[in-house]
DOKE-896400 format. One record per residue (C-alpha): residue in one letter; x, z, y. Coordinates in steps of 0.02 Angstrom, whole numbers, plus 32768, in hexadecimal, padded with zeros to 4 digits. Layout:
<recs>
AXZY;...
</recs>
This chain:
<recs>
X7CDEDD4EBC87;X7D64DD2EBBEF;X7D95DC83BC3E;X7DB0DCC3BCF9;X7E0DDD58BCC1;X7E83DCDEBC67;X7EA3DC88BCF7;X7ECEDD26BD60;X7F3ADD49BCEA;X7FA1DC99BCED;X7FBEDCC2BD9A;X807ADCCDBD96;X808DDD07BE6E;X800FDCF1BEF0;X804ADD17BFB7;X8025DCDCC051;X8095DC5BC093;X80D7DC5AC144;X8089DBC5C1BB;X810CDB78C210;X80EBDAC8C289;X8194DA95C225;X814BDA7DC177;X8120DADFC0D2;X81BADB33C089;X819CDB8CBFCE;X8228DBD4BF87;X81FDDC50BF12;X8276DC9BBE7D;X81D8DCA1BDFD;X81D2DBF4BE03;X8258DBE4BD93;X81E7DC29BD12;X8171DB92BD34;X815DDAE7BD20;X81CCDAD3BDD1;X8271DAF3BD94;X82F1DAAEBE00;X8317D9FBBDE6;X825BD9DABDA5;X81EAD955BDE4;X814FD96CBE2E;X80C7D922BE82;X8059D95CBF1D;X7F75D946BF14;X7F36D96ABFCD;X7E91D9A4BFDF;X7E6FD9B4C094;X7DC0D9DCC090;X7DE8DA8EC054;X7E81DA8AC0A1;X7EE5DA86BFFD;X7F8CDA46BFB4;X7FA6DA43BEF9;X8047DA33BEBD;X8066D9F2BE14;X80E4D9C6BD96;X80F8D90EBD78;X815FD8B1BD13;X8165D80DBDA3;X8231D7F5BE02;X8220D826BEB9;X81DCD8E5BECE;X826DD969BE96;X8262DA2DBE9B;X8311DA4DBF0F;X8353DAF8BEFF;X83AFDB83BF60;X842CDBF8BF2F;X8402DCADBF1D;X8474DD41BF92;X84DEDDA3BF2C;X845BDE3DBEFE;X847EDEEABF50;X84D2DF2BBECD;X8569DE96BECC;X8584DEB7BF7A;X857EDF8CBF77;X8613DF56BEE6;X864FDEE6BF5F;X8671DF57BFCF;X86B1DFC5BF67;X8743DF65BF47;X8764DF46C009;X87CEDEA7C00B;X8789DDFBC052;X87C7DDA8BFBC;X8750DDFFBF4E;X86B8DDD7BFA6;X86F5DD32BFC1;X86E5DD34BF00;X864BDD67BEE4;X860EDCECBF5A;X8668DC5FBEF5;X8626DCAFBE47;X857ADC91BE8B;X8589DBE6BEC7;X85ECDBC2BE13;X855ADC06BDBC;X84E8DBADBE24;X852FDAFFBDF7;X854EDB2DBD4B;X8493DB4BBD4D;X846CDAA1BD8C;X84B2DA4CBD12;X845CDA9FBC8B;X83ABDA84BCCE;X83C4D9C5BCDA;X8410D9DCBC36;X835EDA2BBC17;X83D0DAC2BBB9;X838ADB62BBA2;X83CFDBE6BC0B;X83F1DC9CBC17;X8365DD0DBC65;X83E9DD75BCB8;X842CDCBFBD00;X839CDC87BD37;X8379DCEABDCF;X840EDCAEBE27;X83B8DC0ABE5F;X8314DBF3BE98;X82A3DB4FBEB8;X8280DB19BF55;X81E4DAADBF7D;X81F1DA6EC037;X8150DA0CC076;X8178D9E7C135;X80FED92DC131;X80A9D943C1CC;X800FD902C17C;X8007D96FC0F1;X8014D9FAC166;X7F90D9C7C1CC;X7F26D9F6C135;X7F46DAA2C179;X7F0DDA89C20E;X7E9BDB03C259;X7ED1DB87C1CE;X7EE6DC2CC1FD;X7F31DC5EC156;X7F8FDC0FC0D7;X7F92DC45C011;X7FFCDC1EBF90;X7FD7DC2BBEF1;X8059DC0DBE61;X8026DBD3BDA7;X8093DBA2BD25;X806BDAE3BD22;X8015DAD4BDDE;X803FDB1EBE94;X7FADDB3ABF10;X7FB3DB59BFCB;X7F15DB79C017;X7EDDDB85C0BF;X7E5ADBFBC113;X7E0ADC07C1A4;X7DA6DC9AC1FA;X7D05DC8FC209;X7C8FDD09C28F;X7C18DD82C242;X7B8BDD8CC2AA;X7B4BDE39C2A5;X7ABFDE58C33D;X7AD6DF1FC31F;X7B92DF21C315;X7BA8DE94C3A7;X7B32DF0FC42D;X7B9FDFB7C3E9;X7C39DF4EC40A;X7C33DF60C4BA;X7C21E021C4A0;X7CB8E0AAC4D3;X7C9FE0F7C409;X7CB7E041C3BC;X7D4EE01FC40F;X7DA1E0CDC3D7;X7D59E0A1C334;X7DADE001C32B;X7E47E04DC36A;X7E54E0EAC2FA;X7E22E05EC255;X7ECCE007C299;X7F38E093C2A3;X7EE8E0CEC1DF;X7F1BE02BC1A2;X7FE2E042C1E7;X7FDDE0F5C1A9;X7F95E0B5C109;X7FE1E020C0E0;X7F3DDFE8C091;X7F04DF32C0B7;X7E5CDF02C0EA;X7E21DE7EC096;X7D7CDE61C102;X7DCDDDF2C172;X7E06DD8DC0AF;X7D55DD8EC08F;X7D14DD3AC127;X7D7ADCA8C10F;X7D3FDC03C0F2;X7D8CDB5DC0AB;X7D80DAACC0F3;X7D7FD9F1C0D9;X7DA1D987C025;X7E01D8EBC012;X7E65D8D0BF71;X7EE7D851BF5A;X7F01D7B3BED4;X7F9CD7D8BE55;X7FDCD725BEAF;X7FBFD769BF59;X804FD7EABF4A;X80DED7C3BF84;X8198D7D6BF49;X81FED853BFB0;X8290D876BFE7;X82E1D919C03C;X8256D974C035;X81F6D8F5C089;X8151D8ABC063;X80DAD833C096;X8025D825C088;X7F8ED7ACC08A;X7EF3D819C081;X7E5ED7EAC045;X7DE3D7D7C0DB;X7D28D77AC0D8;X7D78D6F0C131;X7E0ED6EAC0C1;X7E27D631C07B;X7E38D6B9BFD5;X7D72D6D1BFD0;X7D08D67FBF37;X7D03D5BFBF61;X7C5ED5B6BF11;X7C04D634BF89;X7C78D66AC00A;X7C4AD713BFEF;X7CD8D7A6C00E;X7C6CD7FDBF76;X7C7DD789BF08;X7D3AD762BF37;X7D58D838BF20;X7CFAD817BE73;X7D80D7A0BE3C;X7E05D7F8BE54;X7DCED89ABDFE;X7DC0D830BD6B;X7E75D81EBD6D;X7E89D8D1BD71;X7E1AD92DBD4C;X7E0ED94FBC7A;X7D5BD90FBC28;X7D19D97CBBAC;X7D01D8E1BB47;X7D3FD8C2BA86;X7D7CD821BA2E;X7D8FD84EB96A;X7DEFD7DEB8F6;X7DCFD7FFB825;X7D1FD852B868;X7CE0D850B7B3;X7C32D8A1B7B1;X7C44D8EFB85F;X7C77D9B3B821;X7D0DD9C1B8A4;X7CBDD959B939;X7C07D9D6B926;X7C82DA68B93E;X7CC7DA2CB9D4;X7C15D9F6BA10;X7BD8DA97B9F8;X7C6ADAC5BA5C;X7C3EDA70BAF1;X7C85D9C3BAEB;X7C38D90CBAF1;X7C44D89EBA5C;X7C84D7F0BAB7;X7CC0D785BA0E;X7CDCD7B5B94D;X7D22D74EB8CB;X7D15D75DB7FA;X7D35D6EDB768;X7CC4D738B6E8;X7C13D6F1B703;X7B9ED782B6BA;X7C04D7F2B737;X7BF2D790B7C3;X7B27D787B7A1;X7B37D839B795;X7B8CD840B844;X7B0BD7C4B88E;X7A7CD831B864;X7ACFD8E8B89A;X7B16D8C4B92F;X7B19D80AB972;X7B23D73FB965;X7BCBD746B9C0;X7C30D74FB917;X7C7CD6A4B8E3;X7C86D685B829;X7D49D615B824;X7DE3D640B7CA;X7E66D66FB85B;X7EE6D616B7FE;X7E8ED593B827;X7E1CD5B4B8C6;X7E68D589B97A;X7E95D634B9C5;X7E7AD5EDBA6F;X7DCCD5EFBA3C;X7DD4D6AABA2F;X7D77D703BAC5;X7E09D73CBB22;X7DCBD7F3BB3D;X7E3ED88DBB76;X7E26D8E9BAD2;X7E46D88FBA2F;X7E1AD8E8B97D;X7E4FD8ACB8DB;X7E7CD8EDB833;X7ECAD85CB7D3;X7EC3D857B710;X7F18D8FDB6BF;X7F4CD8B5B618;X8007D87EB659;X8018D950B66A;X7FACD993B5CF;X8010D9EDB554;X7FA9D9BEB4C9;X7FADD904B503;X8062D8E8B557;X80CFD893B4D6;X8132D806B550;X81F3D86FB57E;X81E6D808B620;X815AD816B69A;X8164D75DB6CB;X8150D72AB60A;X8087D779B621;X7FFCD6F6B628;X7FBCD76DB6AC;X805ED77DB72F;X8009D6C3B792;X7F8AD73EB7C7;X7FEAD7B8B806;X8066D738B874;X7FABD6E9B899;X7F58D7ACB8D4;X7FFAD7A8B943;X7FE8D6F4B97A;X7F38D71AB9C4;X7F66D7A7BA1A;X7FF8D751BA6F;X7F88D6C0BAAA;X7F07D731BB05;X7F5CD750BBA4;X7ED7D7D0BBCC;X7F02D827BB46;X7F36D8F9BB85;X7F03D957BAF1;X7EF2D926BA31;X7EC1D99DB9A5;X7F05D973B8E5;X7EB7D9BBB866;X7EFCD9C0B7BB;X7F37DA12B714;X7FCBDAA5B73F;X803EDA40B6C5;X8036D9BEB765;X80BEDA40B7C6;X8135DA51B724;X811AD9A6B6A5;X81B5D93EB6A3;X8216D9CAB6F7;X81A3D9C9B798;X81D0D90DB7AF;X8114D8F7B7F7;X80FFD96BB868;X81C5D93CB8AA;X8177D891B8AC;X80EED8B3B90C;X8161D912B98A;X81D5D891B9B6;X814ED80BB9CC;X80E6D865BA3A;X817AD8CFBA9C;X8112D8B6BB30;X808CD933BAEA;X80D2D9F8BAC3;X8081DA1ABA1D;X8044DAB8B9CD;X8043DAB5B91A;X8017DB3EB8AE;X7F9ADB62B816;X7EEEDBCAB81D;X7E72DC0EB7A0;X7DB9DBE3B7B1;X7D7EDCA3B78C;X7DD2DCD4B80D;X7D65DC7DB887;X7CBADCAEB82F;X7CB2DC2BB7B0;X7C8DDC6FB6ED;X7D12DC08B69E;X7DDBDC46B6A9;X7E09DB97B6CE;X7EB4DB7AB718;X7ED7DADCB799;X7F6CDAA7B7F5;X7F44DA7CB8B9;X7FC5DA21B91B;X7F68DA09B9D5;X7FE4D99DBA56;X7FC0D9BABB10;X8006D961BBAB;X7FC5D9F2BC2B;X801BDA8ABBDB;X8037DAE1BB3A;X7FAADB06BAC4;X7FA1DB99BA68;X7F3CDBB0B9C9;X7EB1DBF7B9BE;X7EB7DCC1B995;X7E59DD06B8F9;X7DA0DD62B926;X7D5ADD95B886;X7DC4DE2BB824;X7DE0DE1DB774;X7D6EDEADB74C;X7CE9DE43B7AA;X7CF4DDACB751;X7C58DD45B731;X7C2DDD3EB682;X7BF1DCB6B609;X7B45DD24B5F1;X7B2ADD36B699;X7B2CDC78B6B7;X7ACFDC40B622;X7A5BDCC3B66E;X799EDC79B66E;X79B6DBE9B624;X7936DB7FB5CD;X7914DAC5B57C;X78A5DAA0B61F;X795BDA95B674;X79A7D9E0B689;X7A34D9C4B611;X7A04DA4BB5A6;X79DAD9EAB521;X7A5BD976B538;X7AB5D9AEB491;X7B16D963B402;X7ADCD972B34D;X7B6AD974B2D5;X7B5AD902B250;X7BA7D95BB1C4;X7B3ED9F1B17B;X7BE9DA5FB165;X7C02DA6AB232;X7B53DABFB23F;X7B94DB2BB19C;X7C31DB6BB1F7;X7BD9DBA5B28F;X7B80DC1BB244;X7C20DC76B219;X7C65DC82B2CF;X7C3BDD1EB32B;X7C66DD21B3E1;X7D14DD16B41E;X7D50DCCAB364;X7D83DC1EB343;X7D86DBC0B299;X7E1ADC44B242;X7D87DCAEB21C;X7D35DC17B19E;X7D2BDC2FB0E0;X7DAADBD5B089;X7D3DDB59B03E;X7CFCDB19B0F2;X7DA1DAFDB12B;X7DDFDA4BB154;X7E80D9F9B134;X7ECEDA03B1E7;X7EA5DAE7B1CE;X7F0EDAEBB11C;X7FC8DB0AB13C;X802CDA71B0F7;X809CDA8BB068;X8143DA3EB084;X81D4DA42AFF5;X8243DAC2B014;X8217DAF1B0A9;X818EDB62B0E5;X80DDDB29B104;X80AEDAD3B194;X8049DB2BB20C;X7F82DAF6B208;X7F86DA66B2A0;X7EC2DA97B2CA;X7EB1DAD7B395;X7E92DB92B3B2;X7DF4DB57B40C;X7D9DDB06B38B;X7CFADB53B335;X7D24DBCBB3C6;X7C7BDC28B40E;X7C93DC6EB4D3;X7C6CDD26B4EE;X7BCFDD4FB53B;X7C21DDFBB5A1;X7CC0DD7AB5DA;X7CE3DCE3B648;X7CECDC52B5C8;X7D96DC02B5A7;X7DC7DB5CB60C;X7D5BDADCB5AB;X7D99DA28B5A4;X7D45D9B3B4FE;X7CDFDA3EB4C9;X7C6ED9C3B44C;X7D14D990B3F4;X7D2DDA56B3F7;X7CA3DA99B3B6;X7CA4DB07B43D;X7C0EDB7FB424;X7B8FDBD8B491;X7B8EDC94B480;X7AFBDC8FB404;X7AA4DC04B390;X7AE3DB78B324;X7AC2DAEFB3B9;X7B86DAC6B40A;X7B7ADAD0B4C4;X7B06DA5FB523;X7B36D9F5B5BA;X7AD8DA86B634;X7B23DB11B5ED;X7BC3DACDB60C;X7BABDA91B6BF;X7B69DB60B6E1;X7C13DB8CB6A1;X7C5CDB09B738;X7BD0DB66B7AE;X7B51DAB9B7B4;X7AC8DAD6B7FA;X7A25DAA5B79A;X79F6DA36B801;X7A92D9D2B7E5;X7A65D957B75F;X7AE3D8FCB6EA;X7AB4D84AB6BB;X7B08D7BAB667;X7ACBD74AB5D6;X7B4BD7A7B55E;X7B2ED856B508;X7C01D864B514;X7BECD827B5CC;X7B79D8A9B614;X7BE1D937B599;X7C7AD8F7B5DF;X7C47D904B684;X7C5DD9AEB6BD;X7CE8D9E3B675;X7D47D956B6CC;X7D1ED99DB76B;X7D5FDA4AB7CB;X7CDDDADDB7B9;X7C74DAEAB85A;X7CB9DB9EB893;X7D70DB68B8A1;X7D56DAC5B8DF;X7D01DB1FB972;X7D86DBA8B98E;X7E09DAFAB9AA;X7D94DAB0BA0D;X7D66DB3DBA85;X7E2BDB78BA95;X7E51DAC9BAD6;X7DB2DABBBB33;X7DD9DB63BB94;X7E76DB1BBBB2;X7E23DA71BBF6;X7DC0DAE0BC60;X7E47DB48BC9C;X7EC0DABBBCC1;X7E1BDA67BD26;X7E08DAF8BD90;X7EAEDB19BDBD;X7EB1DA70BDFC;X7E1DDA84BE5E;X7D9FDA04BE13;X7D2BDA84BDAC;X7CE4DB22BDC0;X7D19DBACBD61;X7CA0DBA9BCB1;X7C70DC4ABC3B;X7C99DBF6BB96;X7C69DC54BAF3;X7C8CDC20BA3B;
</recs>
């Protein structure tokens, strides 16, 4: 149970509150490790079917964490009385409140403060709305639970266990010394019995519209709940059902994907193998978008986004997109400034779309690592500043890693409104790598795209191949099948100029290693571990982990080759996608609209 345990463990407290007629006071010290600092704004859900309130962080004026100042500890007092004079404890006392205020400051100042500091305030969440309380009523027990980004308080209620034999020996002289001597066990003990916990029960569900909650002030709220004759309910049906269905919409996270630069569909099959529904995709390149059509859907729209109206877009909660790479290739960046690039439109225009779906809470950009460093990391400081609403991860992962045969390297920068997402965490070792033989493994003409291979023109490329063993490039050819571009340059008094041929050229992969990360392998030459043949367009998608049934069309040979190695192998795209979809789930279930899921890569 990989995804409860994770949950367990984001527990940050969990108690049982008092229940008081004069409201719902939580002040807790860990909460200055949460979202909750004092000062924050927050927001209140009330679900009074299972006598529930979620507390959440919001960004809206009107809800604000208070806070309390903390005693001086045991130790500052002992030394205060130590020193025996008024004065001095009068001191202490004002050294705490100094601190205190000191402390204020810096957390609207949103500074970062000392641990050590940090415990001498603590946030203070006072609920005393008579309405909201009455969610409780009928509870026997109250719960809170505290989570870095959401606070629950539960209540229970017993329930009677009818038991026929242990109702008739109730009435007996043993079962009352029994229940007596259990009692005086449990004082002696100091072990709780968590029967009674068991045979509780939960009750009642009404949720609340984001425009239903109202601001407050001093602690005090006020509440419209959600009833079946609430004017609230769906207009079309009158149906409370309905009505609850709406709102969950607006908070509860769809597993459902809107990918932007799609290409052939590599990226968006990962995350569908992940889990998640394919809602809108949209690609430039025609033979890719055929390709996409036929693998995994007719929902892909074939537009340039520098032209296409991004309010077309379907405004899913999850947004994909890897925008064109050649602004951050080393062998293709020549421009000093980024906004010089015939490419940067697209980048302000991936940005753009994101910003105009305002149901946008998670998006995933894929890309080449150079993305994080290229123009001295102007992109990725780009990025940050026009969506500051989202906290972004950004960090670069290998494909091997993940199980794919290919040491391919990719930056990931994933944004996310509903907490901090972490990247994914390597599974396969090194020493456990998958290798090129093992994913050519089996492979035969009677395989789609296997045939799909280019036949060099000049008689000399065929000529060369024959002189490449595996793991060698082109440095190993005689010196009469050399080309121009492999001859140093001579230069007048100067020494020759290196050879300006790639290392990867005339290069053949090893059969007992993961192949190298392949980009235009037919300009290459890239080889196949054995024959003269370069690599066909199926060999190449088994390095990305394609599935054979995953066929690559297009009109153009250089389309369907091209393909493939525009797209993120299957493995790591799947490791992204199920990190943020256990996070998805997580987040869900914490808020109470989904059951807890066993999710497995």
């Amino acid at each position: 149970m990989k995804l409860i345990n994770s949950i367990k463990n984001n527990i940050i407290k969990k108690r049982k509150a008092k229940k008081s007629e004069r409201g719902l006071y939580i002040q807790d010290i860990e909460l200055m490790k949460t979202m909750f600092k004092a000062g924050t704004k927050f927001k209140y859900i009330v679900d009074y079917n299972t006598k529930e309130i979620l507390i959440v962080p919001s960004t809206e004026e009107g809800n604000t964490v208070s806070y309390r100042q903390l005693k001086p500890t045991k130790k500052e007092k002992e030394l205060a009385e130590r020193t025996i004079t008024v004065s001095k404890k009068k001191a202490l006392s004002r050294r705490h409140k100094s601190l205190s205020e000191k402390l204020l400051v810096a957390l609207n100042l949103k500074s970062k403060i000392k641990r050590r500091k940090a415990g001498k305030l603590k946030s203070v969440i006072d609920v005393r709305d008579k309405q909201a309380l009455s969610a409780f009523s009928g509870a026997d027990q109250l719960d809170i639970e505290i989570f870095e980004d959401v606070i629950r308080v539960r209540g229970f209620q017993n329930v009677e266990v009818e038991d026929i034999a242990n109702s008739q020996e109730s009435n007996t002289i043993i079962s009352k010394a029994k229940n007596v001597s259990k009692k005086a066990l449990r004082k002696i003990s100091k072990i709780i019995d968590i029967k009674p916990r068991l045979e509780l029960k939960q009750k009642y569900e009404v949720y609340l519209r984001r425009n239903q909650l109202n601001k407050v002030a001093a602690g005090q709220l006020s509440f419209d709940f959600f009833m079946e004759e609430s004017p609230f309910a769906d207009d079309s049906k009158n149906d409370a059902f309905s009505g609850v269905k709406n709102v969950l919409r607006d908070v509860a996270i769809p597993l459902e994907i809107s990918s932007l630069f799609s290409g052939a569909g590599l990226m968006d099959y990962g995350f569908k193998k992940a889990g998640f529904t394919l809602k809108f995709a949209l690609d430039f390149e025609a033979g890719a978008v055929e390709t996409y059509k036929h693998n995994l859907g007719d929902h892909i729209v074939q537009a340039d986004i520098k032209k296409y109206d991004l309010k077309k877009i379907v405004k899913s909660a999850i947004m994909v997109l890897g925008s064109p790479c050649t602004a951050f290739s080393n062998s293709n960046r020549s421009d000093k400034r980024l906004k010089d690039h015939k490419d940067y439109p697209l980048i302000l225009k991936s940005i753009e779309a994101i910003k105009e779906n305002e149901n946008c809470k998670i998006f995933c950009w894929e890309n080449v690592p150079q993305i994080l460093t290229a123009y001295q990391g102007e992109v990725l400081k780009l990025i940050k500043e026009e969506l500051s609403d989202f906290e972004i991860t950004a960090g670069i992962l290998c494909a091997a890693d993940f199980g794919d045969p290919q040491l391919r390297k990719r930056a990931f920068i994933i944004g996310s409104k509903i907490g901090k997402i972490d990247l994914p965490k390597p599974t396969v070792r090194p020493e456990n790598y998958k290798t090129v033989g093992e994913a050519l493994k089996g492979l035969d003409d009677s395989v789609p795209n296997q045939l799909d291979i280019s036949k060099p023109k000049d008689p000399l490329v065929v000529e060369r191949r024959k002189y490449v063993p595996q793991g060698r490039n082109w440095k190993v050819l005689p010196k009469y099948l050399l080309t121009d571009s492999m001859r140093p340059k001579k230069r007048k008094g100067k020494k020759p100029k290196k050879p300006s041929t790639h290392s990867t050229t005339y290069r053949r992969l090893e059969s007992n290693k993961p192949s190298f990360s392949l980009a235009n392998y037919r300009k290459a030459n890239i080889l196949p571990p054995r024959g003269l043949n370069g690599l066909s367009v199926r060999q190449v998608a088994r390095l990305f982990s394609v599935p054979d049934h995953f066929i690559f069309l297009g009109e153009k040979m250089s389309s369907r080759q091209q393909q493939p190695v525009n797209g993120v192998p299957i493995c790591i795209g799947m490791g992204v996608a199920t990190t943020i979809l256990n996070f998805v789930q997580q987040y869900n279930i914490r808020m109470g609209f989904a059951k807890p899921t066993l999710v497995t890569a």
